[in-house]
C-alpha positions as CSV (number, residue, x, y, z in Angstrom):
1,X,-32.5,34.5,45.4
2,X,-29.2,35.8,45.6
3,X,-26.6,32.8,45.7
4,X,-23.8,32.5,48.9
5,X,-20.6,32.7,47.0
6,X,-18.6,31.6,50.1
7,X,-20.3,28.0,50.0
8,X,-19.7,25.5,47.3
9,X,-22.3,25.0,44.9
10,X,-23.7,22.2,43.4
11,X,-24.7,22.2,39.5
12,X,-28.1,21.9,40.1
13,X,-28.6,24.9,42.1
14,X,-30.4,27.0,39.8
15,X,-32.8,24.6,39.4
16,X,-32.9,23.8,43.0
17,X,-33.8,27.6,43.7
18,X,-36.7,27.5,40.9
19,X,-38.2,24.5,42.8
20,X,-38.4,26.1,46.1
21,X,-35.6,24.6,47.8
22,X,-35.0,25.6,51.9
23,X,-31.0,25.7,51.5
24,X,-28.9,24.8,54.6
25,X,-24.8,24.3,54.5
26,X,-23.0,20.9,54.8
27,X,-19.6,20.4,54.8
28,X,-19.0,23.9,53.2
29,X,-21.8,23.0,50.3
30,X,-25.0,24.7,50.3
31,X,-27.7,22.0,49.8
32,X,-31.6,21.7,49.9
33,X,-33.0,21.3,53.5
34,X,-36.2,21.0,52.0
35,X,-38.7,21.9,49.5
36,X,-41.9,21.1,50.9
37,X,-42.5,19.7,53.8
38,X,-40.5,16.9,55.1
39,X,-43.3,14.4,56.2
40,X,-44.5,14.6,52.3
41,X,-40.6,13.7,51.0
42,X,-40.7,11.2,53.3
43,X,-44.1,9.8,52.7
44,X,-43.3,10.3,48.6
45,X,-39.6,7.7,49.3
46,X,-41.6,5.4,51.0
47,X,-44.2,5.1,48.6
48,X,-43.0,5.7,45.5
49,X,-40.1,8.2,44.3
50,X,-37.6,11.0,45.2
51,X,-34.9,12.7,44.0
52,X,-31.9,14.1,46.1
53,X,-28.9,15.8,44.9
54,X,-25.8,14.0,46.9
55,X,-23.4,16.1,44.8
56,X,-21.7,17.2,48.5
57,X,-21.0,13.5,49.2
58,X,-16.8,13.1,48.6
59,X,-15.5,11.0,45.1
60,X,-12.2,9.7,44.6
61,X,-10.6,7.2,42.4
62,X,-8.0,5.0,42.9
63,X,-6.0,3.8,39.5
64,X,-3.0,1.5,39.0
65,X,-1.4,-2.1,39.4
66,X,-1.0,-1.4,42.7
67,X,-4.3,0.3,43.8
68,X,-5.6,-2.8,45.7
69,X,-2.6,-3.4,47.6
70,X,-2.4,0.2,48.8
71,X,-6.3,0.2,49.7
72,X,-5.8,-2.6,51.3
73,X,-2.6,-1.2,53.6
74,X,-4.1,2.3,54.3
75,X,-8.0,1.6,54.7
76,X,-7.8,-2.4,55.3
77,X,-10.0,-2.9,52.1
78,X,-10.1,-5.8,51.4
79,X,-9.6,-8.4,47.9
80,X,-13.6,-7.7,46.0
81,X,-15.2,-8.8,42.8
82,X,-15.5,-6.6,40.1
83,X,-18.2,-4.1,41.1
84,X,-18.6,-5.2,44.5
85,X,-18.2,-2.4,47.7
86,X,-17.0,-2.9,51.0
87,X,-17.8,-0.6,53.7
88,X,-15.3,1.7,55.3
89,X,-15.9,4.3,58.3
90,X,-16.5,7.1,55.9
91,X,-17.9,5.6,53.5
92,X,-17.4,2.5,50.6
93,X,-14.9,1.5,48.3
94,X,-16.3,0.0,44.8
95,X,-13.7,-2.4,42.7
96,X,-15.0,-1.3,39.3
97,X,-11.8,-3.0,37.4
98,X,-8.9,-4.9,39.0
99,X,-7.2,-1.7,38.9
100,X,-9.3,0.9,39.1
101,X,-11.4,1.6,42.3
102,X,-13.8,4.5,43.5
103,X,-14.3,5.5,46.7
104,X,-17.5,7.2,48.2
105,X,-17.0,9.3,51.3
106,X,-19.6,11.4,53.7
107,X,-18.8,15.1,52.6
108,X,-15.7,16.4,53.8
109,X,-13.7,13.3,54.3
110,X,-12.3,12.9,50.9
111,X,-9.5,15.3,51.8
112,X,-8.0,13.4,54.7
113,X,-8.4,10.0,52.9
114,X,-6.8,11.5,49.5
115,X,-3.7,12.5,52.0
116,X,-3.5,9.1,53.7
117,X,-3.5,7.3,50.0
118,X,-0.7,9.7,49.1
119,X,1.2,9.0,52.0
120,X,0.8,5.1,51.9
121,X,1.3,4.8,48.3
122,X,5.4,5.7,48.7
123,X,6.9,4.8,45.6
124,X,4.0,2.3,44.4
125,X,2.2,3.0,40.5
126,X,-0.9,4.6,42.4
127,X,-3.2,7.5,41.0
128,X,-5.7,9.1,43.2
129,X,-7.7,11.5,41.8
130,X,-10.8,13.6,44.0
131,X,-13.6,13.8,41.8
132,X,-15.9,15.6,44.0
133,X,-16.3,18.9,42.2
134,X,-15.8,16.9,38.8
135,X,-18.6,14.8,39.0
136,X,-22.5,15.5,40.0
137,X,-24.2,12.6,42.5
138,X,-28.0,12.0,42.0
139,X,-30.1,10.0,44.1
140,X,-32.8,7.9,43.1
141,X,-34.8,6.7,45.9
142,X,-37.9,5.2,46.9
143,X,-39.9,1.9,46.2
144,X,-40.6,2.5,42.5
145,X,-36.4,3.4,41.8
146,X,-35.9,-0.1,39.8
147,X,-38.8,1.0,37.7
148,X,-37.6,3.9,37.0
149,X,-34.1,2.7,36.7
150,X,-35.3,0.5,33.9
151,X,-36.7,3.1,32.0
152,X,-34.0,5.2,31.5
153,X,-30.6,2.8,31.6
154,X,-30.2,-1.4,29.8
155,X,-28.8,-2.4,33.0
156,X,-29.9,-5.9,34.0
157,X,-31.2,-4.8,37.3
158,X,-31.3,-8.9,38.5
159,X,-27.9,-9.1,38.4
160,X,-27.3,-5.8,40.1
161,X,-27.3,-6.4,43.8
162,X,-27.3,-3.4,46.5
163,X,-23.6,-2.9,47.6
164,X,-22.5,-2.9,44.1
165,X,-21.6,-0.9,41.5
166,X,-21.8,-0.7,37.4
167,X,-20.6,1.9,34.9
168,X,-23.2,2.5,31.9
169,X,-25.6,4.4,29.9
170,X,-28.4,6.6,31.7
171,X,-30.1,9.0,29.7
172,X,-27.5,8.6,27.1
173,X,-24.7,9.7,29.1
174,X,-22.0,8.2,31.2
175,X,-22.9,7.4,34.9
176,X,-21.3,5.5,37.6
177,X,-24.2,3.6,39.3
178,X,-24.3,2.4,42.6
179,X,-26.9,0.3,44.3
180,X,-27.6,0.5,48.1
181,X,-30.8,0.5,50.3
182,X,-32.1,2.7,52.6
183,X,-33.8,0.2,55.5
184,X,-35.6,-1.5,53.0
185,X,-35.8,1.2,50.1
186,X,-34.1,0.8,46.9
187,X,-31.8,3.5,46.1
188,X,-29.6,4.2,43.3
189,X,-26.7,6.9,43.0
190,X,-25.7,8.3,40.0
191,X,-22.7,9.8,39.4
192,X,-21.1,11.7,36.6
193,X,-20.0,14.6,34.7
194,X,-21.6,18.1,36.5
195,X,-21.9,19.5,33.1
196,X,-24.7,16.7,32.6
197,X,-26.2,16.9,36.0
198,X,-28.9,19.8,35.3
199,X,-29.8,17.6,31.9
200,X,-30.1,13.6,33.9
201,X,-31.9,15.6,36.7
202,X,-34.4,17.0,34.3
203,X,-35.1,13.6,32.3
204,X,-35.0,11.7,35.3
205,X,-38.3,14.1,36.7
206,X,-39.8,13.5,33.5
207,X,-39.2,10.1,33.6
208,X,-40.8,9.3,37.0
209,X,-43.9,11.7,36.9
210,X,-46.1,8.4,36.3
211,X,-45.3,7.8,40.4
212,X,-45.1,11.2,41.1
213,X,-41.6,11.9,41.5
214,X,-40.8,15.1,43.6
215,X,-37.5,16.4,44.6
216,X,-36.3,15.3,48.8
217,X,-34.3,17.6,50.4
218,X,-31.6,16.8,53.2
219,X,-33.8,16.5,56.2
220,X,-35.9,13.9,54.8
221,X,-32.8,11.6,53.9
222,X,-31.7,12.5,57.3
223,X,-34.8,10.5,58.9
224,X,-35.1,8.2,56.4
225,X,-31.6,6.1,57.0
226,X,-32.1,7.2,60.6
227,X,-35.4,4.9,60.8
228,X,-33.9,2.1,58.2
229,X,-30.8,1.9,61.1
C-alpha cells in the first residue's frame, strides 16, 4: 500500500498496513478505521483484549516551579496528588511531580492549549514542551488489561487507581502509564518514545495471545466510550 505523505504518520504504520488496517484521517493523522470487522473489536474489548494505537491523541508537558500556578490560571486546574488527573474540556492534566505535569488532549488541541500556556505564563519559570510527534500512545483495553498489565510492567496495579498516572518500566523501556476506564473497561495508555513503539506494540501482542489479543481500530473505540457514556 502506498503511504499518504500529506497526513501524519504514526510509528506503527507499517505494521498497521501488514495487519490489514482500513485507514481513515483524524486530525491530519492517518489512523486504523478498522481491521476486521468492528462488532469482533468490540466483542474482543469487552471480553478480553485490544490494542489501539492513540498516537494522534495531543502530549504536552508542563515543567517548572511555577507550572501549577500557571495551570491553574489558564485551564483552572486545580492543586492534585502526585499522579492524580483532573479532567479538562480537551482532555486531562496528570501531576506526575510537584513540578512537572502532562497534559493529554483529543488530537488537534494541543496547539491552541500550548499557545494559551505560553501566553499565560508571562515572565513565570514555565516550560512547555508538545510531545505529540515525540512520543508513541498505546492502548491497552478490555477486561483482561490488568492481567496483561502485570505481565509485562512491576507496577502495583492495587494502588493504581483509574484517573491516575505512573511513570515505569514496560517491556523494559520507559512509559508514561495512565489508567482510565471505558464504561466499565479497564484501559491503560502507554506512552513513550516512537522509536520504541513498533517494539512495546510487538511484545505487548505476544504477551496477550493467551486472551486473544487483536488489534481495535478507531471505530470500535468510537462506540465503545459512546455506550460506556
Amino acid at each position: 500500500m502506498t503511504q499518504d505523505t500529506s497526513s501524519k504518520l504514526s510509528p506503527l504504520s507499517l505494521i498497521q498496513e501488514l495487519l490489514g488496517a482500513r485507514f481513515s484521517e483524524l486530525a491530519g493523522w492517518r489512523i486504523p478505521e478498522a481491521y476486521s470487522d468492528t462488532a469482533s473489536e468490540k466483542n474482543a474489548a469487552e471480553n478480553a483484549l485490544v490494542l489501539v494505537d492513540d498516537t494522534p491523541n495531543g502530549k504536552l508537558t508542563v515543567e517548572g516551579n511555577d507550572a501549577g500556578y500557571v495551570l491553574k490560571t489558564v485551564l483552572k486546574v486545580h492543586a492534585t496528588g502526585i499522579g492524580e488527573g483532573e479532567a479538562i474540556p480537551e482532555g486531562m492534566v496528570y501531576r506526575l511531580r510537584s513540578d512537572h505535569y502532562f497534559i493529554s488532549t483529543s488530537p488537534g488541541s494541543e496547539s491552541d492549549i500550548r499557545k494559551r500556556l505560553a501566553e499565560g505564563s508571562g515572565p513565570r519559570f514555565v516550560t512547555v514542551t508538545d510531545m505529540t510527534h515525540g512520543w508513541s500512545e498505546i492502548r491497552v483495553l478490555g477486561a483482561a488489561s490488568p492481567e496483561l498489565m502485570a505481565k509485562v510492567c512491576g507496577l502495583d496495579l492495587g494502588d493504581f487507581p483509574s484517573g491516575t498516572a505512573r511513570q515505569t518500566s514496560v517491556a523494559k523501556t520507559n512509559q508514561l502509564v495512565v489508567r482510565t476506564l471505558v464504561g466499565e473497561m479497564h484501559a491503560f495508555s502507554l506512552l513513550g518514545a516512537r522509536s520504541l513503539a513498533a517494539y512495546l506494540w510487538e511484545v505487548l501482542m505476544e504477551a496477550g495471545e493467551e486472551w486473544g489479543m487483536i488489534p481495535a481500530g478507531n471505530k470500535a473505540v468510537r462506540e465503545l466510550v459512546a455506550k460506556g457514556e
